[in-house]
C-alpha positions as CSV (number, residue, x, y, z in Angstrom):
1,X,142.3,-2.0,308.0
2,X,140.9,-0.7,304.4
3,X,144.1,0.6,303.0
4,X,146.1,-2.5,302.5
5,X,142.8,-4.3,301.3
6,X,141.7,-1.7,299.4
7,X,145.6,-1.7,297.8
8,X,145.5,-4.8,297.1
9,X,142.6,-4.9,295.5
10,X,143.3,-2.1,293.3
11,X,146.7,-4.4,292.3
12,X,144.0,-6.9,290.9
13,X,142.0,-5.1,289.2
14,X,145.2,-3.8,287.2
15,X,146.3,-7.5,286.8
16,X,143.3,-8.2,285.5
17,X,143.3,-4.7,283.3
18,X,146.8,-6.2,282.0
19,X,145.5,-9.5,281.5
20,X,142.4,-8.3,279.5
21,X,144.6,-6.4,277.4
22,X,146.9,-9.7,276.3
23,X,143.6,-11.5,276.0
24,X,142.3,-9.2,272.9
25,X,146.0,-9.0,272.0
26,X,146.1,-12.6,271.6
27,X,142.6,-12.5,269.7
28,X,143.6,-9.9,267.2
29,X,146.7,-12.6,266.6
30,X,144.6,-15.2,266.5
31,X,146.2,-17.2,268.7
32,X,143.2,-18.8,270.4
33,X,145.0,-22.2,272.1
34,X,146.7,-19.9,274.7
35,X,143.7,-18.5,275.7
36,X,142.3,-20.8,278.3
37,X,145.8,-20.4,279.8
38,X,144.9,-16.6,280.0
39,X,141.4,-17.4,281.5
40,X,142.4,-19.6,284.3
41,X,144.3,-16.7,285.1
42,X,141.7,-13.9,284.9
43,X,139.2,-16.8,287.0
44,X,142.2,-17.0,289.8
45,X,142.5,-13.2,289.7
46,X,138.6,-12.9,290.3
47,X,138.4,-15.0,292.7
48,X,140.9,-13.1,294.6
49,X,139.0,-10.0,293.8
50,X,135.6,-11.4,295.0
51,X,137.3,-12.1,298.5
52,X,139.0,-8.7,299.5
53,X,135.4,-7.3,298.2
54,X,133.6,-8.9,300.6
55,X,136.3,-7.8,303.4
56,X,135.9,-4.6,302.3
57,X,131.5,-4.6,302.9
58,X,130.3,-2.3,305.1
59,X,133.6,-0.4,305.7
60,X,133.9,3.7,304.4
61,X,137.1,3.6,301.9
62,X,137.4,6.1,298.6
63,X,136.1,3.8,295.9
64,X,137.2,6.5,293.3
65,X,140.0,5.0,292.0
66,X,138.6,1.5,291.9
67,X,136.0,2.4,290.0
68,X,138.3,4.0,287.4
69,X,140.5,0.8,287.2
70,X,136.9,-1.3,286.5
71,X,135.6,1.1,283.9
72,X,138.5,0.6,282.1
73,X,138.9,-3.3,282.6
74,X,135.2,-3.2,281.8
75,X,135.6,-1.5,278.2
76,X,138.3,-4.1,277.8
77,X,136.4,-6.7,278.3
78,X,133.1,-5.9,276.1
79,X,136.2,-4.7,273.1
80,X,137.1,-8.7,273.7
81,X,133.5,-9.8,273.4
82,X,133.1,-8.0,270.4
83,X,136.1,-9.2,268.8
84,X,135.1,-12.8,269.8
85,X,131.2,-12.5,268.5
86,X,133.4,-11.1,265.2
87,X,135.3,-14.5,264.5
88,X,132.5,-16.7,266.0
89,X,130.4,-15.0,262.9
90,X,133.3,-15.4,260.5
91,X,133.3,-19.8,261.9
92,X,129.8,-19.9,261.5
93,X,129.9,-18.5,257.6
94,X,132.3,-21.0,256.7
95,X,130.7,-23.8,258.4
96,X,127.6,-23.1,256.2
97,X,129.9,-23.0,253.1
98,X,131.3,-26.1,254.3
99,X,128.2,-28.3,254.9
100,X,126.7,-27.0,251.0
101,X,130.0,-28.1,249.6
102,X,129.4,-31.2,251.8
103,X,126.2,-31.9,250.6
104,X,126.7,-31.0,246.6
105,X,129.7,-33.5,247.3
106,X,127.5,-36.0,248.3
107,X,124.7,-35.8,246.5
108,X,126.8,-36.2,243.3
109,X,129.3,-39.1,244.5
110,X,130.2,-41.2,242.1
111,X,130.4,-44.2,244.4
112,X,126.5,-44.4,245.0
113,X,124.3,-46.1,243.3
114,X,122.5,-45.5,240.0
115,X,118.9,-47.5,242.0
116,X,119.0,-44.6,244.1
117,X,118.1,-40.8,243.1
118,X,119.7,-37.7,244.5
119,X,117.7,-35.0,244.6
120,X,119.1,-31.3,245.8
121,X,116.7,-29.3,248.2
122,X,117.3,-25.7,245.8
123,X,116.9,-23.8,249.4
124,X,120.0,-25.4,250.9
């Protein structure tokens, strides 16, 4: 009974090997709207994984080459994290550029009126 589950399970974990490897693909392209398309996938996938896993408890089966397929998908995945954290850091830089041209922009408008005084925190 372990062989076929353990086969199929060793298919997902490549799926999701391949799948992890299109993801950071698509994040070096930056191509970020097809991403939740890829993630639904990778959730599916999971799932699937989680279920043939808990067939598999308590039964003897060489976990050898399992565990090489999730190493790999596992390096995948942090590469993808890190590339993530990398433009999440690059978004939040030019928010703050944004919001101090924001705030020079309206502190300065002409449209306001002369009654009221504008004064510029130096700090922000």
């Amino acid at each position: 009974m372990p062989a076929p589950v353990t086969q199929n399970l060793e298919m997902i974990y490549n799926k999701l090997y391949e799948l992890s490897i299109q993801i950071g693909q698509l994040i070096d392209r930056k191509i970020y709207s097809e991403l939740i398309t890829y993630m639904a996938k990778k959730e599916k996938l999971l799932k699937d994984a989680e279920t043939l896993v808990q067939k598999l408890q308590g039964q003897d089966f060489d976990s050898e080459k399992l565990t090489e397929i999730c190493t790999k998908y596992q390096k995948q995945e942090l590469a993808n994290i890190e590339a993530l954290k990398a433009i999440k850091e690059e978004i939040k830089q030019e928010l703050q550029k944004t919001a101090k041209s924001s705030k020079l922009l309206n502190a300065y408008a002409p449209y306001k009126e002369l009654k009221q005084g504008n004064i510029l925190d130096y700090r922000q």
